[in-house]
PDB file of N, CA, C and O in Angstrom:
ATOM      1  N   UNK A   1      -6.112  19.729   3.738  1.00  0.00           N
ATOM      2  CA  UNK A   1      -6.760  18.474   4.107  1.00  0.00           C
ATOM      3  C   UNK A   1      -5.826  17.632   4.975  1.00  0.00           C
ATOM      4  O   UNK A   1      -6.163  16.991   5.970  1.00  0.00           O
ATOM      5  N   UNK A   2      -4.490  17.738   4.399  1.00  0.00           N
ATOM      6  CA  UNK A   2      -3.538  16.883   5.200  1.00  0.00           C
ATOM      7  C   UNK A   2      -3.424  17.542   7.143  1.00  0.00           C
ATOM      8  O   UNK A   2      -3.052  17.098   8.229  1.00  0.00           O
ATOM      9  N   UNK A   3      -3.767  18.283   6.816  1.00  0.00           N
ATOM     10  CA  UNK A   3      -3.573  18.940   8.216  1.00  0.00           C
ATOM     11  C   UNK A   3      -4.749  18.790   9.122  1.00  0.00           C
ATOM     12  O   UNK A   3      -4.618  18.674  10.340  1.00  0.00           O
ATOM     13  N   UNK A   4      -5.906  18.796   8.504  1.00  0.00           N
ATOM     14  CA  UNK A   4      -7.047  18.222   8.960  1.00  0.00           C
ATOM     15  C   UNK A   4      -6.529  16.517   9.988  1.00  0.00           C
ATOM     16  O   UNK A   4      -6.555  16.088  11.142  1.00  0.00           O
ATOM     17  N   UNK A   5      -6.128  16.101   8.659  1.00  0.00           N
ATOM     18  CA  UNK A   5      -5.937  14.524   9.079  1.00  0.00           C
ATOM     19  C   UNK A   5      -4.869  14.401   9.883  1.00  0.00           C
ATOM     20  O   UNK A   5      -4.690  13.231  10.223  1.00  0.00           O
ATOM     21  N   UNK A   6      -4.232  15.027  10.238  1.00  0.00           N
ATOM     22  CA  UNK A   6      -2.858  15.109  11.328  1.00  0.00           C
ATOM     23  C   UNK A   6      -3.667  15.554  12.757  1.00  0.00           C
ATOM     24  O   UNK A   6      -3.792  14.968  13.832  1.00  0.00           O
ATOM     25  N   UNK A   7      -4.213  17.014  12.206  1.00  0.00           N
ATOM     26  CA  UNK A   7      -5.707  17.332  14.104  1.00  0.00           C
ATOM     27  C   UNK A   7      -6.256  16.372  13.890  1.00  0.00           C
ATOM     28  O   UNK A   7      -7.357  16.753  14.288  1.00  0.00           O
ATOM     29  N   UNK A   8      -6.445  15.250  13.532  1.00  0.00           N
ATOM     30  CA  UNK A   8      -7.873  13.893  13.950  1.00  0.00           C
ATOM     31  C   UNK A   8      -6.853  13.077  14.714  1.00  0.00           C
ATOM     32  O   UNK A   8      -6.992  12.878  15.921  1.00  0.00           O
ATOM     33  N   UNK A   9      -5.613  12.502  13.876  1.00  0.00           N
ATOM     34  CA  UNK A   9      -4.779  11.961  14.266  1.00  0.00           C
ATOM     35  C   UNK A   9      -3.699  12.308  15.914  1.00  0.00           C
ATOM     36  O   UNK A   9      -3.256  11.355  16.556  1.00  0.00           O
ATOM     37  N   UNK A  10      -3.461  13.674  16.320  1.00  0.00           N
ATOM     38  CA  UNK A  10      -3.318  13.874  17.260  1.00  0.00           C
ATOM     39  C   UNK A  10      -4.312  13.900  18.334  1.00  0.00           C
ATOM     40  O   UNK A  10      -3.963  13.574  19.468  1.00  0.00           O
ATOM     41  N   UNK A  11      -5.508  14.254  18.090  1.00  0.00           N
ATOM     42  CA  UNK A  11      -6.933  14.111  18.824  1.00  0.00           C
ATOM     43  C   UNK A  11      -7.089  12.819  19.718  1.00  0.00           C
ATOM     44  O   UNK A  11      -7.415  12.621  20.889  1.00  0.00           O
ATOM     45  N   UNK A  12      -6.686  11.965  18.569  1.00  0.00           N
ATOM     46  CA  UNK A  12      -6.691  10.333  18.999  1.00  0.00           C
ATOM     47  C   UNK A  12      -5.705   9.481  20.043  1.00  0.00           C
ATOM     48  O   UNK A  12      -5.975   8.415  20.595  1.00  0.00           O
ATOM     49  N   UNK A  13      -4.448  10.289  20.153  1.00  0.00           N
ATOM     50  CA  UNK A  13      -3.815  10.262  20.836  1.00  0.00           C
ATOM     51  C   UNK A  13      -3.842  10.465  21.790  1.00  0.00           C
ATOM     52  O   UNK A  13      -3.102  10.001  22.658  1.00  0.00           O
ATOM     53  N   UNK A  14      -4.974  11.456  21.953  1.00  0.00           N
ATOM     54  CA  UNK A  14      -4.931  12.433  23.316  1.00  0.00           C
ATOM     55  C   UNK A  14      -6.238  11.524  24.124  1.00  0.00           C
ATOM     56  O   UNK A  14      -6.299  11.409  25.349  1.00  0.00           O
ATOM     57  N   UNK A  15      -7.139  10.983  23.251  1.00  0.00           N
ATOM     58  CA  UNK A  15      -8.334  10.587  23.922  1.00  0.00           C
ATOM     59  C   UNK A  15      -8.196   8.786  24.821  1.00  0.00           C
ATOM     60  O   UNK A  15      -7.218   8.040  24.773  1.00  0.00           O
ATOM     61  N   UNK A  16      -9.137   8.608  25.346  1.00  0.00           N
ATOM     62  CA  UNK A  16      -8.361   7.221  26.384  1.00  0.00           C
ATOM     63  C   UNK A  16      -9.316   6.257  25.861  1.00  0.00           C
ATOM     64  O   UNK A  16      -9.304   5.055  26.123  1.00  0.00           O
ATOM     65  N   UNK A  17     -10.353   7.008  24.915  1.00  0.00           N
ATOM     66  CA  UNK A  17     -11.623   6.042  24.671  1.00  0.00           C
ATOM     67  C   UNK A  17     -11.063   5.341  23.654  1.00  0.00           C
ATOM     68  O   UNK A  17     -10.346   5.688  22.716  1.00  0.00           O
ATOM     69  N   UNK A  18     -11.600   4.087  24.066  1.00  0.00           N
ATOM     70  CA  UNK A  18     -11.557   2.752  23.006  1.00  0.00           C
ATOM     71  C   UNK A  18     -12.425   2.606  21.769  1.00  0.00           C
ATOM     72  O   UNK A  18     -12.162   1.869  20.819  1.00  0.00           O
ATOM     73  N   UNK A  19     -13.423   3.343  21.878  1.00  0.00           N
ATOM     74  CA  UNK A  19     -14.391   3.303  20.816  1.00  0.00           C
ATOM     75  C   UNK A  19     -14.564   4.904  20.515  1.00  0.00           C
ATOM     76  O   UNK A  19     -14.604   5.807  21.350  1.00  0.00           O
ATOM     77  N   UNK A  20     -14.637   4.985  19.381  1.00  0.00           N
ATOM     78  CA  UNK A  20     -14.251   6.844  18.862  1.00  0.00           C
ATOM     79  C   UNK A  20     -15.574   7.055  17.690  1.00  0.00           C
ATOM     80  O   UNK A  20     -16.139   6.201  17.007  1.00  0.00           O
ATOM     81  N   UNK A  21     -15.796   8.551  17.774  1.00  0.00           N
ATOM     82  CA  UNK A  21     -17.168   8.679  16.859  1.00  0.00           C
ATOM     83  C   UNK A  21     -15.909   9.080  15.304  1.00  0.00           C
ATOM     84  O   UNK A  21     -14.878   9.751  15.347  1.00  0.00           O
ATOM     85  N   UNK A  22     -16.248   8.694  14.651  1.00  0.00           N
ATOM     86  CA  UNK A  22     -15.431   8.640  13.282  1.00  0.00           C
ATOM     87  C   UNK A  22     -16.612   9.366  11.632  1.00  0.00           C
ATOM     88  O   UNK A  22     -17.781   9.034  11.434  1.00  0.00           O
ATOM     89  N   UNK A  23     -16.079   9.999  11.063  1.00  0.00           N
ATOM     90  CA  UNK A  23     -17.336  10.656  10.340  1.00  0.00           C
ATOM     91  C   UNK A  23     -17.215  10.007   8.799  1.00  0.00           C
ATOM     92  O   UNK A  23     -16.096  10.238   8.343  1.00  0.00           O
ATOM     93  N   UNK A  24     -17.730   9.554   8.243  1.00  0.00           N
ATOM     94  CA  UNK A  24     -18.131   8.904   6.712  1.00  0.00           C
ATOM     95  C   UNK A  24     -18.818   9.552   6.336  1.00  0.00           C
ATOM     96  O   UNK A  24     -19.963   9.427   6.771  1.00  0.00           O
ATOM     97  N   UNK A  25     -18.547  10.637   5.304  1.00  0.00           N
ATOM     98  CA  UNK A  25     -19.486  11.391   4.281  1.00  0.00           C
ATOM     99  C   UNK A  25     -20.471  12.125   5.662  1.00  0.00           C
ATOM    100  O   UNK A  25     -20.060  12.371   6.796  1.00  0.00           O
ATOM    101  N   UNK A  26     -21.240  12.250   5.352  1.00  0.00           N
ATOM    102  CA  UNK A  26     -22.169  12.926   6.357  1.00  0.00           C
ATOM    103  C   UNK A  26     -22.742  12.688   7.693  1.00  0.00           C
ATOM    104  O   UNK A  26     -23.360  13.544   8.326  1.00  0.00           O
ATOM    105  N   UNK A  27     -22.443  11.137   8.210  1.00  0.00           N
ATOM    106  CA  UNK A  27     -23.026  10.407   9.055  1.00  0.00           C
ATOM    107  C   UNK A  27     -21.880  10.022  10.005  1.00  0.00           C
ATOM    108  O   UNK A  27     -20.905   9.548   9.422  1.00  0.00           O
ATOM    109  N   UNK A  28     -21.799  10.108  11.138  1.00  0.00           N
ATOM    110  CA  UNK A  28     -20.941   9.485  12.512  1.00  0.00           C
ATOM    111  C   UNK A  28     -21.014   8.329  12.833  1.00  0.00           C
ATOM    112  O   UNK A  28     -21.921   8.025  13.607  1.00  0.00           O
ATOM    113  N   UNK A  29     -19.981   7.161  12.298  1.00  0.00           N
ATOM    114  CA  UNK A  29     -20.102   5.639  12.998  1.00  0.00           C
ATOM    115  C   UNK A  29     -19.043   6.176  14.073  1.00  0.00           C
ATOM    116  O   UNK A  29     -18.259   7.121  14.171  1.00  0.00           O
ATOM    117  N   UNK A  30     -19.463   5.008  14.866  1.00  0.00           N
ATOM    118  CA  UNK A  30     -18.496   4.523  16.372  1.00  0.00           C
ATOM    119  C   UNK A  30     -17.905   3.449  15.896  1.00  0.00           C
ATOM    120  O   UNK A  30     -18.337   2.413  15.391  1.00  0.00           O
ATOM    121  N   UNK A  31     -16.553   3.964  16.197  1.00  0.00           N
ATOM    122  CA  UNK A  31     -15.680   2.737  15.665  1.00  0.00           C
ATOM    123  C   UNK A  31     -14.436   2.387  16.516  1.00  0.00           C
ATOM    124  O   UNK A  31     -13.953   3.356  17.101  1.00  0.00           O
ATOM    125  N   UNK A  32     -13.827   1.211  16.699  1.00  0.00           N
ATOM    126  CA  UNK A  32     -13.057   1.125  17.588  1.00  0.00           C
ATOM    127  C   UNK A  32     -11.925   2.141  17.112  1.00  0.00           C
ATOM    128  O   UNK A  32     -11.993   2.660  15.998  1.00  0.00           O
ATOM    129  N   UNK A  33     -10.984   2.379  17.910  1.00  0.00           N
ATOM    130  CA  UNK A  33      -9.686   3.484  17.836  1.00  0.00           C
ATOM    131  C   UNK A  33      -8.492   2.876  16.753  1.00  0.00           C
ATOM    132  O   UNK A  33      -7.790   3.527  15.979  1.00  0.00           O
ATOM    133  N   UNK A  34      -8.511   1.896  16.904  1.00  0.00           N
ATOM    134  CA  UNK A  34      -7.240   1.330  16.216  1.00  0.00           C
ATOM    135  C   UNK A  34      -7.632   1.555  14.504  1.00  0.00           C
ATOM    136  O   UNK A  34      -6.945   2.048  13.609  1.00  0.00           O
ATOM    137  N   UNK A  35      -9.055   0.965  14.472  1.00  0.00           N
ATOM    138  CA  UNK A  35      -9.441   0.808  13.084  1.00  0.00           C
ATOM    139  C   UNK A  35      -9.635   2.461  12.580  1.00  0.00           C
ATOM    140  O   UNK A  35      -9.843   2.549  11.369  1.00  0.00           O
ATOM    141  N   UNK A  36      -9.601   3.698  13.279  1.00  0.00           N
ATOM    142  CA  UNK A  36      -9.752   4.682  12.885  1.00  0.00           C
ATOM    143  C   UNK A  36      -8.583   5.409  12.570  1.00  0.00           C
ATOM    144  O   UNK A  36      -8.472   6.033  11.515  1.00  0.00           O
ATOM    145  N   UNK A  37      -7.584   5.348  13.559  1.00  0.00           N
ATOM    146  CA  UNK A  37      -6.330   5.161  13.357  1.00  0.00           C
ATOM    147  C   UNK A  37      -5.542   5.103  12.355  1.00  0.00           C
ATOM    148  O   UNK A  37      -4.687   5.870  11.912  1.00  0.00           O
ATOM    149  N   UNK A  38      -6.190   3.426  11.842  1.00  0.00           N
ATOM    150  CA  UNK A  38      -5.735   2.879  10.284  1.00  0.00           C
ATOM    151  C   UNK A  38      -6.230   3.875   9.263  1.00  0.00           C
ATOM    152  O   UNK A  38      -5.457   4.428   8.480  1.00  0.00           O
ATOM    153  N   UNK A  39      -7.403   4.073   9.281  1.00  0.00           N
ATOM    154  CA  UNK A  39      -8.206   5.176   8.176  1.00  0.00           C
ATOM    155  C   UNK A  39      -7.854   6.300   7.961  1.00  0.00           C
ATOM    156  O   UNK A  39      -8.061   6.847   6.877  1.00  0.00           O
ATOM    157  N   UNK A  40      -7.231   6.889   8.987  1.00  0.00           N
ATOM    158  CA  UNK A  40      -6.828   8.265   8.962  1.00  0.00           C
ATOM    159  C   UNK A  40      -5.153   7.671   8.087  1.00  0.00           C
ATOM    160  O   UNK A  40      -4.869   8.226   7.025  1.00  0.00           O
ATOM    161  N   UNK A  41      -4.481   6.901   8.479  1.00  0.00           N
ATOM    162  CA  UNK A  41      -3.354   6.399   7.784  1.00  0.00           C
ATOM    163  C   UNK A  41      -3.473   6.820   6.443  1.00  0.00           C
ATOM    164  O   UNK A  41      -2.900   7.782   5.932  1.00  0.00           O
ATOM    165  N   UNK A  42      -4.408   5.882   5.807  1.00  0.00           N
ATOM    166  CA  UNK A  42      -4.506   5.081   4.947  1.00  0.00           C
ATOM    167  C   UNK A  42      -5.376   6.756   3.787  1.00  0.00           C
ATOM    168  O   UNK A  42      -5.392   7.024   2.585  1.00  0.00           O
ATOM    169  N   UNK A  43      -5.991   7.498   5.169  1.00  0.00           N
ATOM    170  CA  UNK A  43      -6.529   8.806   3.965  1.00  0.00           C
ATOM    171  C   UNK A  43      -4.844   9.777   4.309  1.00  0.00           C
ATOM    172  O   UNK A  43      -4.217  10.015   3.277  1.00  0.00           O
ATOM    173  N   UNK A  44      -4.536  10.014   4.931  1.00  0.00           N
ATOM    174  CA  UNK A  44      -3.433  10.305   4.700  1.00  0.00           C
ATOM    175  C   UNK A  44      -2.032  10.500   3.778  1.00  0.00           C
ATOM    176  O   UNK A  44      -1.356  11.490   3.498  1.00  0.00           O
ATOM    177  N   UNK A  45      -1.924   8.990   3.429  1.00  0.00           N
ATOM    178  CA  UNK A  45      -1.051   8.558   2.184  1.00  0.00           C
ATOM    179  C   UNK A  45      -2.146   9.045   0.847  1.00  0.00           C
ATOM    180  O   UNK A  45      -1.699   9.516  -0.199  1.00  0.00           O
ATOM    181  N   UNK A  46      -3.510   8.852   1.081  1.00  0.00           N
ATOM    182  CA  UNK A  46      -3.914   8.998  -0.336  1.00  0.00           C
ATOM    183  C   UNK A  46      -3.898  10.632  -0.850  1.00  0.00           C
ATOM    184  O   UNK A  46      -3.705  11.117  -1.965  1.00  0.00           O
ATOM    185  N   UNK A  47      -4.121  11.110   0.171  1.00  0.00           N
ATOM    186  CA  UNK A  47      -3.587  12.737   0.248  1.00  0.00           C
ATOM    187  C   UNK A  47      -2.216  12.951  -0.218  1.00  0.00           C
ATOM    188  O   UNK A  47      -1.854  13.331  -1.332  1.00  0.00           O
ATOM    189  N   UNK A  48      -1.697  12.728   0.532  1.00  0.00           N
ATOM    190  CA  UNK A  48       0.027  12.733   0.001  1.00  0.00           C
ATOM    191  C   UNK A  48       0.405  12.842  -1.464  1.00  0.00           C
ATOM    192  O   UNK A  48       1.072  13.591  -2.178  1.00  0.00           O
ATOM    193  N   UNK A  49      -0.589  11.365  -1.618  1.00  0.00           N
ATOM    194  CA  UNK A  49      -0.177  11.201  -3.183  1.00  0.00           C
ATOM    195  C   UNK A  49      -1.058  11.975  -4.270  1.00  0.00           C
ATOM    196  O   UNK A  49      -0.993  12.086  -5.494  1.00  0.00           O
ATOM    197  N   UNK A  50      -1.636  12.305  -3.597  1.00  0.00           N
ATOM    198  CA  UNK A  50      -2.808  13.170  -4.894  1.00  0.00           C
ATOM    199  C   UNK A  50      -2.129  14.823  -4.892  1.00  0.00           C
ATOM    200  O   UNK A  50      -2.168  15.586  -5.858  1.00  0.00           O
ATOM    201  N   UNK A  51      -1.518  15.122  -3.551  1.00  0.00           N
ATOM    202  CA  UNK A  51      -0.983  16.108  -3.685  1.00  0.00           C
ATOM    203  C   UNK A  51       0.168  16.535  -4.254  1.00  0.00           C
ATOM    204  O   UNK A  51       0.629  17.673  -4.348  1.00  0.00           O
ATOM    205  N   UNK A  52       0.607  15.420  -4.649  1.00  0.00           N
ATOM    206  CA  UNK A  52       2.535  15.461  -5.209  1.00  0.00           C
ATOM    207  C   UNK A  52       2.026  14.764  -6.891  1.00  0.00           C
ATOM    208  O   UNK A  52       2.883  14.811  -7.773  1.00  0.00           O
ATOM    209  N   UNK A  53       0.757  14.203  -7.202  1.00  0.00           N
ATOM    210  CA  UNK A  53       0.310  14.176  -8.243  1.00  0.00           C
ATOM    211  C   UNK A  53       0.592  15.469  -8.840  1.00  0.00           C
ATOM    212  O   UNK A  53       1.536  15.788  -9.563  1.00  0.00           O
ATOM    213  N   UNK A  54      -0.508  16.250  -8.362  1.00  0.00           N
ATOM    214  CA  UNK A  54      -1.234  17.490  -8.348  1.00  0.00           C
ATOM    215  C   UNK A  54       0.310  18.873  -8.630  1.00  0.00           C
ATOM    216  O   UNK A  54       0.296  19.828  -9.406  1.00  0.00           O
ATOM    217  N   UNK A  55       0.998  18.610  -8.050  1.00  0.00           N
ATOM    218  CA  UNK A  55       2.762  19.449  -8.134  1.00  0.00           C
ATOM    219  C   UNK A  55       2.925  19.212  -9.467  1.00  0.00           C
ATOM    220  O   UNK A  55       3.138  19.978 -10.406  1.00  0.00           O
ATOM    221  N   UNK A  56       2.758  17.728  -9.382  1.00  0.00           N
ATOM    222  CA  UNK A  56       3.869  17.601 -10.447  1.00  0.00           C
ATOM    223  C   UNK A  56       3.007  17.911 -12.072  1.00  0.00           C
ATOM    224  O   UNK A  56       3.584  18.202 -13.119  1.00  0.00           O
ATOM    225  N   UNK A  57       1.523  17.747 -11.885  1.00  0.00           N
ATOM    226  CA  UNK A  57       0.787  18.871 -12.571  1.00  0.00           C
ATOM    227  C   UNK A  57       1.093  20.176 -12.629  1.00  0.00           C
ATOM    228  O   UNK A  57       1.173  20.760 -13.709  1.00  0.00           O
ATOM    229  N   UNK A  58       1.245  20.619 -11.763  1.00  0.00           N
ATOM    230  CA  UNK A  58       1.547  22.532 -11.717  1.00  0.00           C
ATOM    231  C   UNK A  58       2.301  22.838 -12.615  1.00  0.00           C
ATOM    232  O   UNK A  58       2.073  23.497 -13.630  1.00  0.00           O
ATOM    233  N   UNK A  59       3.648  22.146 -12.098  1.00  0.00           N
ATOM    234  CA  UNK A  59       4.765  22.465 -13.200  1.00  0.00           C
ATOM    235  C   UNK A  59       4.752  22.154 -14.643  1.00  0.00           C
ATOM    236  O   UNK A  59       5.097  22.855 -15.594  1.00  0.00           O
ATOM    237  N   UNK A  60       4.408  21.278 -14.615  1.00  0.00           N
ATOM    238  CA  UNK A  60       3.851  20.749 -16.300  1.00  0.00           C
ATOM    239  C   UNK A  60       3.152  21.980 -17.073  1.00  0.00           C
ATOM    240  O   UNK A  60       3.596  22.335 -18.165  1.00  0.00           O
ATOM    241  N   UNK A  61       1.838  22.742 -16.366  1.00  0.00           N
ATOM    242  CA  UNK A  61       1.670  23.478 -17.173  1.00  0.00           C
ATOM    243  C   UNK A  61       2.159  24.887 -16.819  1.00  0.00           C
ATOM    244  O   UNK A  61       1.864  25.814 -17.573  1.00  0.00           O
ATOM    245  N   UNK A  62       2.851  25.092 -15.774  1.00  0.00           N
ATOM    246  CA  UNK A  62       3.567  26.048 -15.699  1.00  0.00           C
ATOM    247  C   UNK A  62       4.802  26.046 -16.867  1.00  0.00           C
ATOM    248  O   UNK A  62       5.048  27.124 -17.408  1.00  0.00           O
ATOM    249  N   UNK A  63       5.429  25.076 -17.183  1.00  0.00           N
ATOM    250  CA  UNK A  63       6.402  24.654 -17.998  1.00  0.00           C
ATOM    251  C   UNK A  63       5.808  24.939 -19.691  1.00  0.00           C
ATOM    252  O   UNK A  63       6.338  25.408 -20.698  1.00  0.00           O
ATOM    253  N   UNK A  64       4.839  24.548 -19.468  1.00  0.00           N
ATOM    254  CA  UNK A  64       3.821  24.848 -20.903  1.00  0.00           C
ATOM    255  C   UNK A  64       3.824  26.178 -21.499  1.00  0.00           C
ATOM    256  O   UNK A  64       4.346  26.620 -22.523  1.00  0.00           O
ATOM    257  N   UNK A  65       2.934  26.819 -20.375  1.00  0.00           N
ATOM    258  CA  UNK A  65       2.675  28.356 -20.350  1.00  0.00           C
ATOM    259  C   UNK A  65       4.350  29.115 -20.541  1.00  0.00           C
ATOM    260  O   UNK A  65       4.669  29.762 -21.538  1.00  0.00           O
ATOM    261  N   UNK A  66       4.981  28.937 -19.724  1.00  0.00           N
ATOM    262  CA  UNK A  66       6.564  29.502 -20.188  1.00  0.00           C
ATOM    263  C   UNK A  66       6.765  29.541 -21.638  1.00  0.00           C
ATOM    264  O   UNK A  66       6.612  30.551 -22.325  1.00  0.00           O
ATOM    265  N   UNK A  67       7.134  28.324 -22.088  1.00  0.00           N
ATOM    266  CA  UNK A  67       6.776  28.089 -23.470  1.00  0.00           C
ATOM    267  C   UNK A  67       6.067  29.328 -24.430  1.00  0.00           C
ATOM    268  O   UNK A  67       6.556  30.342 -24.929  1.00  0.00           O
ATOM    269  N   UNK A  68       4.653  28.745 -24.449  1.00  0.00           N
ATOM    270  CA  UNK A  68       3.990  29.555 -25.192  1.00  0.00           C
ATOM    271  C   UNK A  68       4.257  30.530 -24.819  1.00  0.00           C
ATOM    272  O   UNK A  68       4.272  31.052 -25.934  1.00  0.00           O
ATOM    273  N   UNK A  69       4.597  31.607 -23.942  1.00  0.00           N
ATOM    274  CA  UNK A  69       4.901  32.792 -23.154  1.00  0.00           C
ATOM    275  C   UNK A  69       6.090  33.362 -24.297  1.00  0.00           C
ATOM    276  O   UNK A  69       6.127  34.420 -24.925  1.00  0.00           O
ATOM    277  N   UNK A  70       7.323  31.827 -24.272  1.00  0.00           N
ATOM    278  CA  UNK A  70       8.082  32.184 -25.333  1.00  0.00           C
ATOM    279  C   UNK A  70       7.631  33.204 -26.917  1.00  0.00           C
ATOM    280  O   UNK A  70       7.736  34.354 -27.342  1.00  0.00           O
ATOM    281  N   UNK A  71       7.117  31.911 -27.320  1.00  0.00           N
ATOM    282  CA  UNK A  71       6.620  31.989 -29.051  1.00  0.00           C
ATOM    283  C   UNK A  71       5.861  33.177 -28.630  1.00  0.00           C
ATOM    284  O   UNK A  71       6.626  34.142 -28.600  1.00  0.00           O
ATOM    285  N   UNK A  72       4.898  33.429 -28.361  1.00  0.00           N
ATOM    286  CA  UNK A  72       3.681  34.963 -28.127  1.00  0.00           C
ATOM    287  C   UNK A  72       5.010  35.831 -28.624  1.00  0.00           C
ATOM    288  O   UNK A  72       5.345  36.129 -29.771  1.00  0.00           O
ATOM    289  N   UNK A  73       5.871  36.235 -26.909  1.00  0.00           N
ATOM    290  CA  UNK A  73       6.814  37.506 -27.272  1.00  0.00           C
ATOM    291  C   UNK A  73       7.391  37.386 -28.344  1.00  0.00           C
ATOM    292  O   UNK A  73       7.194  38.351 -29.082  1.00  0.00           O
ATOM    293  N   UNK A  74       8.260  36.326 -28.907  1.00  0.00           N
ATOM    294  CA  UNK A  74       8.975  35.927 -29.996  1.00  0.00           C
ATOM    295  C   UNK A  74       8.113  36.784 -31.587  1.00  0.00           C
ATOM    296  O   UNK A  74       8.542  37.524 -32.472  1.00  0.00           O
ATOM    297  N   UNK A  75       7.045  36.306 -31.345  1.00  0.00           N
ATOM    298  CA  UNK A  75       5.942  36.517 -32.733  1.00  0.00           C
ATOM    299  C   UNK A  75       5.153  38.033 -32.796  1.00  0.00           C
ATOM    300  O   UNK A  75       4.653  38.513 -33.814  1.00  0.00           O
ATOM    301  N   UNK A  76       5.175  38.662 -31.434  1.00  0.00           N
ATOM    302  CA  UNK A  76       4.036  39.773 -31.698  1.00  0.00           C
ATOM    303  C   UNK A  76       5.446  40.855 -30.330  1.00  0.00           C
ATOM    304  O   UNK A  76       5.146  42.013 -30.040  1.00  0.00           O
ATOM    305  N   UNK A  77       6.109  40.542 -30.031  1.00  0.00           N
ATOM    306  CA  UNK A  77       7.570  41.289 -29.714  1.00  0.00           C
ATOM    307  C   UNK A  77       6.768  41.770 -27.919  1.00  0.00           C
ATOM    308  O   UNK A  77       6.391  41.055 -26.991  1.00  0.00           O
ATOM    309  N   UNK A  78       6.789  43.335 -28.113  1.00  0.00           N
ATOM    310  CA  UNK A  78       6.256  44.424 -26.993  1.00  0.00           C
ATOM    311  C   UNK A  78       4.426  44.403 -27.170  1.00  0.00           C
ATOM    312  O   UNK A  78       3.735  44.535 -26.160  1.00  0.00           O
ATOM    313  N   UNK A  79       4.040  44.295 -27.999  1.00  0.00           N
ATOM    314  CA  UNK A  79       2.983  44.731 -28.771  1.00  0.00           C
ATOM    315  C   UNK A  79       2.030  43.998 -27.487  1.00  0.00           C
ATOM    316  O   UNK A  79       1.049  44.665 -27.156  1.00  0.00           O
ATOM    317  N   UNK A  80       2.183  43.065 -26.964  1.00  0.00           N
ATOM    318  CA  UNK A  80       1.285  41.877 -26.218  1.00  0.00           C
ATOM    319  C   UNK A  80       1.755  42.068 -24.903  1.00  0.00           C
ATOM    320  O   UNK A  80       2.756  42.770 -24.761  1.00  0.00           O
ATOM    321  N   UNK A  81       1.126  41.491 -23.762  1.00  0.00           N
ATOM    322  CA  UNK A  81       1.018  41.650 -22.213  1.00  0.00           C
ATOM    323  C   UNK A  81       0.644  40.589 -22.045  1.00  0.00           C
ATOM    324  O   UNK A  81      -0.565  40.529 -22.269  1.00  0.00           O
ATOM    325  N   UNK A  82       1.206  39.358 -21.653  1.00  0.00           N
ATOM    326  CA  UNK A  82       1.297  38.210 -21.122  1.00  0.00           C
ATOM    327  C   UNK A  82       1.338  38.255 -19.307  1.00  0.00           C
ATOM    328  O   UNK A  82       0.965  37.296 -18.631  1.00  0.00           O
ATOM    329  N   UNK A  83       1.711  39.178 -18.885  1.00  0.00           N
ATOM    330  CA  UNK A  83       2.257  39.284 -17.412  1.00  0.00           C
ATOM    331  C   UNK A  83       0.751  39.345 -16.754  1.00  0.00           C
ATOM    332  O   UNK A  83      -0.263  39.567 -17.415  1.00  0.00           O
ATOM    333  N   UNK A  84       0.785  39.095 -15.254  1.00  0.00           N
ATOM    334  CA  UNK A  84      -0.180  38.676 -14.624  1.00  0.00           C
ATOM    335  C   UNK A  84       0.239  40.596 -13.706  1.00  0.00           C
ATOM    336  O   UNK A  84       1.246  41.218 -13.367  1.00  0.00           O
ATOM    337  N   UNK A  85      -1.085  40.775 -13.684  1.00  0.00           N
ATOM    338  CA  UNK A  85      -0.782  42.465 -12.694  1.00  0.00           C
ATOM    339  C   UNK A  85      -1.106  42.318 -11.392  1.00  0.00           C
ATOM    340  O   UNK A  85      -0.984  43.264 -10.615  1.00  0.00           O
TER     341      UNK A  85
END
């Protein structure tokens, strides 16, 4: 998604028009450049942060699963297959 919003953001750069077609959910407003600009900013950072949310989720239950990964082998030895093939 972030990369999406970086091609809109270079797009904009490139174009000379003052007023730009900009997309909301399903529908195309015309909106001046600057204010689209801002939006792409502003979805940008919220990306950012949902994505370094989202990490710092991973590891959490990656960190989890290790764990239990522990106790399983610990409790039932060879006998069990935890591994991903």
């Amino acid at each position: 998604m972030n990369e999406n919003l970086e091609d809109a953001s270079n797009e904009l750069i490139l174009t000379d028009d003052e007023v730009v077609r900009f997309q909301i959910g399903e529908v195309f407003a015309h909106m001046p450049r600057e204010e689209v600009e801002s939006r792409i900013e502003q979805m940008k950072e919220v990306t950012s942060k949902n994505l370094e949310k989202l990490e710092e989720e991973k590891d959490s239950v990656l960190a989890q699963m290790a764990e239990l990964k522990r106790i399983l082998y610990g409790k039932f030895k060879d006998s069990i297959n935890l591994e991903e093939d």
